[in-house]
VMD Tcl script that draws the C-alpha trace (Angstrom):
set ca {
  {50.43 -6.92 -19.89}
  {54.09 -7.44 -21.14}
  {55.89 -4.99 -23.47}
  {54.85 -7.60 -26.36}
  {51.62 -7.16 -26.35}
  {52.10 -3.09 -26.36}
  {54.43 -3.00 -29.03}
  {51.76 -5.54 -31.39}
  {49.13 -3.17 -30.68}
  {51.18 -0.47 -31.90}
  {52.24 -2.05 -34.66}
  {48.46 -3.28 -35.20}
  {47.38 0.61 -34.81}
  {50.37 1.10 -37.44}
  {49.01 -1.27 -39.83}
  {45.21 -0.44 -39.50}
  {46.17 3.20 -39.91}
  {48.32 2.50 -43.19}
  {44.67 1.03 -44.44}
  {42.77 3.95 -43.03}
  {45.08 6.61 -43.71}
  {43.08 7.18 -47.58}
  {40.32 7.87 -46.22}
  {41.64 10.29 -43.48}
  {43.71 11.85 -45.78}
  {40.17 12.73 -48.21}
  {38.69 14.26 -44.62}
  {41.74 16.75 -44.57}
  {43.64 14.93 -41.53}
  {47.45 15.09 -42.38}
  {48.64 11.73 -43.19}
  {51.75 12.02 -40.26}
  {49.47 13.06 -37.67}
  {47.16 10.52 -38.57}
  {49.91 7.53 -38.32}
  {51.21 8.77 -34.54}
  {47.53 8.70 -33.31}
  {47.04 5.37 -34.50}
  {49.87 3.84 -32.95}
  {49.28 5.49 -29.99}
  {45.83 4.36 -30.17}
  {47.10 0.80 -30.98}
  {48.87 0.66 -27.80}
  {45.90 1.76 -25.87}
  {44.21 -1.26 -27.49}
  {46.68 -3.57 -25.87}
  {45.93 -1.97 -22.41}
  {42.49 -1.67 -22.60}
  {41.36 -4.84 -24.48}
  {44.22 -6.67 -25.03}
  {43.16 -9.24 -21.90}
  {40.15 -10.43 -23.72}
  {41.91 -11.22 -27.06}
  {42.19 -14.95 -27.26}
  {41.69 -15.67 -30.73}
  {40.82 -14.68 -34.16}
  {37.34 -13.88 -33.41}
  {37.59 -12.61 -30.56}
  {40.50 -10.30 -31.66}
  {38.17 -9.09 -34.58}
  {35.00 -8.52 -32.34}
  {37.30 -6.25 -30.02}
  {39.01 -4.55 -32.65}
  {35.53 -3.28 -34.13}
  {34.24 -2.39 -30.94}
  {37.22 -0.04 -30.19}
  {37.29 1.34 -33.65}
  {33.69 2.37 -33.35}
  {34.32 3.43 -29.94}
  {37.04 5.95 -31.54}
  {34.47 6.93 -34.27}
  {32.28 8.38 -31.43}
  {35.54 9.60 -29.34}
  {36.72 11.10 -32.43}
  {35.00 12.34 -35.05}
  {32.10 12.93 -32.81}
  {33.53 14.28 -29.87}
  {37.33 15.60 -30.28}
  {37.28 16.52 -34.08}
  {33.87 17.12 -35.05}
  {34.76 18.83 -38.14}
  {32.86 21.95 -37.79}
  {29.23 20.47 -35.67}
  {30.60 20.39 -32.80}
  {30.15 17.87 -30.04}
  {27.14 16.47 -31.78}
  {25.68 13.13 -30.97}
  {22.62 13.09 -33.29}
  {21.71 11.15 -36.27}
  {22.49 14.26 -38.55}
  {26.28 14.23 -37.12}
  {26.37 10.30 -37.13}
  {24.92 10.50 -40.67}
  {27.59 12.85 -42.58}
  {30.42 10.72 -40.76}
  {29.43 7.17 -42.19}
  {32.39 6.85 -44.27}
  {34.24 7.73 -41.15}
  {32.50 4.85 -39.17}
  {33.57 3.09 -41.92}
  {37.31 3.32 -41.72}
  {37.26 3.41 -38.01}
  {36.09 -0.05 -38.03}
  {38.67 -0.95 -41.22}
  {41.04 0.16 -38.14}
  {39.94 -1.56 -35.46}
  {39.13 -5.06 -37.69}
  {42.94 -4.58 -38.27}
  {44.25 -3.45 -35.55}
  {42.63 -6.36 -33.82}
  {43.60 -9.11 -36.15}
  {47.17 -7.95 -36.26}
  {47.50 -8.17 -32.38}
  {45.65 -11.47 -32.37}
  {47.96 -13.47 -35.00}
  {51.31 -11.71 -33.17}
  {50.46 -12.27 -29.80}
  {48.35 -15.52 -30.33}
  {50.37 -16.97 -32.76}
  {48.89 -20.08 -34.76}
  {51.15 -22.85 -33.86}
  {52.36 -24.46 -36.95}
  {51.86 -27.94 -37.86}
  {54.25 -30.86 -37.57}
}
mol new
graphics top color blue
foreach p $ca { graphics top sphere $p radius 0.5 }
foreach p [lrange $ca 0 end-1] q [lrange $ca 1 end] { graphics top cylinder $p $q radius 0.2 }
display resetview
């Protein structure tokens, strides 16, 4: 893992959050403490998946699978707004548009890291 690929995640978790933030903002989450988690939750993308990225694809695939890993992490678990930790279809249910921009996130987050870590190289 160089610093590279921590600070693209950032900024990846930077730009997914800047697409996410609307909807966060409608579920009450302050817009400022909303940015710093997804950076730092960026970053932890690098760490944690960042070896698998290769491509496009497979920067996509990883980047939904960790923002639907912080749906359940989040909303679920840490900030269940008001259920508690509540794993049941009810829960899951009410926090669909949640899911939703989780995986705008992670789609994002792992696209960005893909193009500025695996650049395309251009053509001659």
């Amino acid at each position: 893992m160089s610093t590279s690929e921590l600070k693209w995640g950032t900024y990846g978790g930077v730009a997914g959050g800047l697409v996410s933030g609307a909807m966060m903002g409608i579920m009450g989450v302050g817009f400022v403490v909303h940015m710093v988690n997804s950076a730092i939750i960026g970053a932890g993308f690098a760490i944690v998946l960042g070896r698998f990225v290769s491509g496009a694809l497979s920067g996509l695939g990883a980047g939904l699978v960790y923002g639907g890993a912080w749906w359940i992490l989040g909303p679920l678990t840490l900030m269940p707004m008001g259920f508690g930790v509540n794993w049941n279809a009810a829960a899951a249910a009410v926090m669909v548009p949640s899911l939703v921009g989780h995986l705008m996130y992670g789609s994002i987050l792992g696209l960005v890291y893909t193009g500025s870590v695996y650049p395309v190289p251009a053509r001659s």
